[in-house]
C-alpha positions in Angstrom: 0.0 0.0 0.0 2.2 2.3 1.2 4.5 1.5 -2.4 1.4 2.8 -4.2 0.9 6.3 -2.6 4.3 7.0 -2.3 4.5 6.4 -6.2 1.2 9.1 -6.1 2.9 11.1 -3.8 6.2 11.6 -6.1 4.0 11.9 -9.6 2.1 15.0 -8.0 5.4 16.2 -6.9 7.1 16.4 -10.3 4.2 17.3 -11.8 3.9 20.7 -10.0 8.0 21.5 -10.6 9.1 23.2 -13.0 8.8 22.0 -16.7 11.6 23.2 -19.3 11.5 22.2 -23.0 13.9 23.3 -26.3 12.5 25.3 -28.7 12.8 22.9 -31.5 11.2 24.8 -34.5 10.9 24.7 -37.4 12.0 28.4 -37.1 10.2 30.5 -39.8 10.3 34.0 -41.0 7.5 35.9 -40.5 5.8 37.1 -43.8 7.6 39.7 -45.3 9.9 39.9 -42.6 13.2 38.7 -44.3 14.4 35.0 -46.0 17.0 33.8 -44.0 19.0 31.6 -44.5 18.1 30.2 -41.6 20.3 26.3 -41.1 19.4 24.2 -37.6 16.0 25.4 -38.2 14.6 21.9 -36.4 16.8 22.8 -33.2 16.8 24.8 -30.5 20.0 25.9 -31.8 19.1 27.9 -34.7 21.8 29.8 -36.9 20.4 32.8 -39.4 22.7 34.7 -41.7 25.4 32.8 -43.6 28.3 35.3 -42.7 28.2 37.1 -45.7 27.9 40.9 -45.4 24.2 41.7 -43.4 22.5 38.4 -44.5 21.5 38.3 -40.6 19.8 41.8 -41.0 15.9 42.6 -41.1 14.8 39.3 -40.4 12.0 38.2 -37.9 11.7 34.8 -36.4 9.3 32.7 -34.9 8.7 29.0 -33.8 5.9 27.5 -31.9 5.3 25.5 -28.8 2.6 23.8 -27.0 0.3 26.4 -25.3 1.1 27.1 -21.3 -1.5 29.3 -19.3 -0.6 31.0 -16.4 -3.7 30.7 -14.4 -3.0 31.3 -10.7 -0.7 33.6 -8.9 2.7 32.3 -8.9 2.5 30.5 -11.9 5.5 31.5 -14.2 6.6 31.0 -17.9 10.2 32.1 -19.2 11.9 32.3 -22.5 15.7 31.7 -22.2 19.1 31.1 -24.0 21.9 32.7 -26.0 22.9 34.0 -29.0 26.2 35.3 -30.9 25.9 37.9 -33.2 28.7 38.6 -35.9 29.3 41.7 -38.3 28.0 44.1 -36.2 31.0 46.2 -35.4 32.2 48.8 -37.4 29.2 49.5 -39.1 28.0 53.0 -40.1 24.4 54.1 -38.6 24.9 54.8 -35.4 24.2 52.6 -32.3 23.1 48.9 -32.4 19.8 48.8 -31.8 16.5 46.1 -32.8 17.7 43.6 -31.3 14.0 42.3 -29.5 12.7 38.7 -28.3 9.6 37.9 -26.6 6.8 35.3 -25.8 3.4 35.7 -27.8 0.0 34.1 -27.9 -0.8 33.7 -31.7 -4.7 34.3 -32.5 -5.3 31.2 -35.3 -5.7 32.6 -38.4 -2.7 31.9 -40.1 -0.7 35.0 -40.6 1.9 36.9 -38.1 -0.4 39.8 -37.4 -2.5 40.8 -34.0 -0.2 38.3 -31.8 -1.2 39.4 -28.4 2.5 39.1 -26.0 5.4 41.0 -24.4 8.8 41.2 -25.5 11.9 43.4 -24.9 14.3 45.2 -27.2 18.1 46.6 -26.3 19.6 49.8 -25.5 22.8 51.1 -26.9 25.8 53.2 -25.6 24.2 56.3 -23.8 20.9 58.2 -24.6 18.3 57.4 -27.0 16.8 54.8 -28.5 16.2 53.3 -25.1 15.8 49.7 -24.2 12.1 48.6 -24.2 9.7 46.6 -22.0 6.6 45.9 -24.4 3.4 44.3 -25.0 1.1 43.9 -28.0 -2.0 44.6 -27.0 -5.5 42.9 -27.8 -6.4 44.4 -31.0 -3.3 45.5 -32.7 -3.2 44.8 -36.1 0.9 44.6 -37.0 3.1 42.0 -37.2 4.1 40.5 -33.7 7.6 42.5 -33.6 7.1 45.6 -34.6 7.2 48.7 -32.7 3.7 49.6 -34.3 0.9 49.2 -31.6 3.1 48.6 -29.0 2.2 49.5 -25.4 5.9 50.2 -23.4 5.7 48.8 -19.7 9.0 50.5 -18.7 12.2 52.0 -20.4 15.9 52.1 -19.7 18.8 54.2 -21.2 22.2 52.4 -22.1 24.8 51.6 -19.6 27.3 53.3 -21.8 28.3 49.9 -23.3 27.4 49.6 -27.2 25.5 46.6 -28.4 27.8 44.9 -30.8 29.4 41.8 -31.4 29.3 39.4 -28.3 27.4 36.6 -26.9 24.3 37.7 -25.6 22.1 35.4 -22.7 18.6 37.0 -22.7 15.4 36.1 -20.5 12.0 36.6 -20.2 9.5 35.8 -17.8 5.8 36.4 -17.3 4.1 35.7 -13.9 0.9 35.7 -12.7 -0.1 37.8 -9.8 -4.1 37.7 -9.7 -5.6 39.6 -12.2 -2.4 41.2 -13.2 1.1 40.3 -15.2 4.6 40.4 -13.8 6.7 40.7 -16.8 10.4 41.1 -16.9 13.6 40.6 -19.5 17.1 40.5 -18.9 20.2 41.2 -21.9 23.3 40.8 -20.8 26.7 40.5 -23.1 29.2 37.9 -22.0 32.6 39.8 -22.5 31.9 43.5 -23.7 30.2 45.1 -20.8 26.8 45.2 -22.1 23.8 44.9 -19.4 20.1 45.2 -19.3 17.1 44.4 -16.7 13.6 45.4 -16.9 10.3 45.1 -14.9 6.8 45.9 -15.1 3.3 45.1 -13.7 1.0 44.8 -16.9 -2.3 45.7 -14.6 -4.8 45.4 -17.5 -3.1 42.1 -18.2 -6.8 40.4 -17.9 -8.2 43.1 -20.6 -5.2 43.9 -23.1 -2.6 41.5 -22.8 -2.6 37.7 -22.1 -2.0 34.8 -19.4 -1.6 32.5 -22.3 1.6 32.0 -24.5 2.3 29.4 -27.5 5.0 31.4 -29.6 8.5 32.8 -29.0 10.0 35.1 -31.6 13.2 37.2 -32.5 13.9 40.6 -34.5 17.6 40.8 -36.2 16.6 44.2 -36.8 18.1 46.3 -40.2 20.1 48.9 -38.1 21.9 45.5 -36.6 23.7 45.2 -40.3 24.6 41.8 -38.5 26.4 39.2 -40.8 25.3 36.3 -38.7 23.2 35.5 -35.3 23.8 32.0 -34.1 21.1 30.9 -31.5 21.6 28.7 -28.6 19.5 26.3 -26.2 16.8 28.8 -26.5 14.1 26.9 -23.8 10.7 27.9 -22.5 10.3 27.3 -19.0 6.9 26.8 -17.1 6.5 26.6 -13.5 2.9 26.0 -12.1 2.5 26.8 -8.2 0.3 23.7 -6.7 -3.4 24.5 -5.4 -3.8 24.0 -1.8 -5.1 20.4 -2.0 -2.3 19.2 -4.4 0.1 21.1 -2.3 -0.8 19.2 0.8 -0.3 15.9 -1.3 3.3 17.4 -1.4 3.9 17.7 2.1 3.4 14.3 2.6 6.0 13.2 0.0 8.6 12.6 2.5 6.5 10.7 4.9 5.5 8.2 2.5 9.3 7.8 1.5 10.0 7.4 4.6 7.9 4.9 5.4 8.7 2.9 2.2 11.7 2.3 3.2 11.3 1.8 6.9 
């Protein structure tokens, strides 16, 4: 007997951790919104741009992933990974900006426009343009990435460092906090300097935004001129917080343990 509920015991308890999964593809451009190339496109490891001068510029990518709901407080969903961005420096137009990432909730009509989601974009040396927290709102009628539409949680100026060619690890995470979102992004360069966190409350979250998520995407933006952007381990992470009846299950997971063995 005591075999069986601790084997209960342990599924309820793995099934309220946290659950991370690769974001396998296949990576697609949104319409109109570049061609690649884009190789490892069936990975969570995607490369875009071939090295050859900006073949990694103006291009907007998306994959999808099995719809996670945030629906009580606690509950938590994050985009993570890495990627290395090449041809970048020494390019005319000023700072490196467009750089943006960001989880979205598609609305099933086939086409990249009126994704309801939140994303973040990077700062720059000093000044203006500033890094972005942002959501697409319910009713916008642009495609997922672009500025057009946007609703801007919070803003940061540059830490002084420019964006250019480094490794980059970037998150995003959206928690639930009753009726409202928590949403915040980090950027942050591995050898140049380069740093950025941001946080929010999206209080009409219920209204304008959205609990639910089921697409991440990425903008290699045209001021980037980047040569090539090679992705890594790019994961979605969901962790559900237990209701109270499931949560006393949990505290019990021990005792039954113990008792198996004793």
């Amino acid at each position: 007997m005591w075999g069986r509920f601790a084997l209960a015991s342990i599924l309820v308890c793995a099934a309220s951790g946290a659950t991370a999964a690769p974001i396998t593809g296949p990576w697609m451009n949104a319409t109109g919104q570049g061609d690649g190339p884009i190789t490892g496109a069936d990975t969570n490891s995607p490369v875009v741009g071939d090295g050859t001068p900006n073949s990694a510029e103006a291009e907007m990518i998306d994959s999808a992933f099995p719809r996670v709901t945030v629906a009580n407080t606690g509950d938590r969903v994050t985009l993570s990974g890495s990627v290395a961005l090449e041809g970048t420096v020494g390019t005319a137009g000023g700072p490196r900006t467009q750089f943006r990432f960001g989880l979205f909730s598609d609305d099933d009509d086939g086409d990249d426009v009126g994704w309801v989601g939140y994303y973040m974009s990077n700062s720059s040396g000093t000044g203006t343009p500033a890094g972005t927290l942002a959501r697409k709102p319910v009713g916008n009628t642009s495609v997922y990435l672009s500025t057009t539409g946007q609703n801007a949680l919070t803003s940061t100026q540059g830490n002084g460092v420019n964006f250019t060619d480094d490794t980059y690890t970037f998150s995003i995470t959206l928690e639930r906090a009753g009726d409202e979102l928590l949403v915040s992004g980090t950027l942050n360069g591995a050898t140049n300097g380069f740093t950025q966190s941001l946080s929010a409350t999206d209080t009409t979250a219920s209204t304008l935004g959205t609990f639910t998520v089921n697409y991440v995407g990425f903008l290699l933006g045209g001021n980037l001129d980047a040569d090539r952007a090679s992705f890594s381990n790019i994961d979605v992470t969901y962790v559900a917080v237990p209701e109270p009846a499931a949560a006393g299950l949990l505290g019990v997971c021990g005792l039954a343990l113990s008792l198996r063995r004793s």
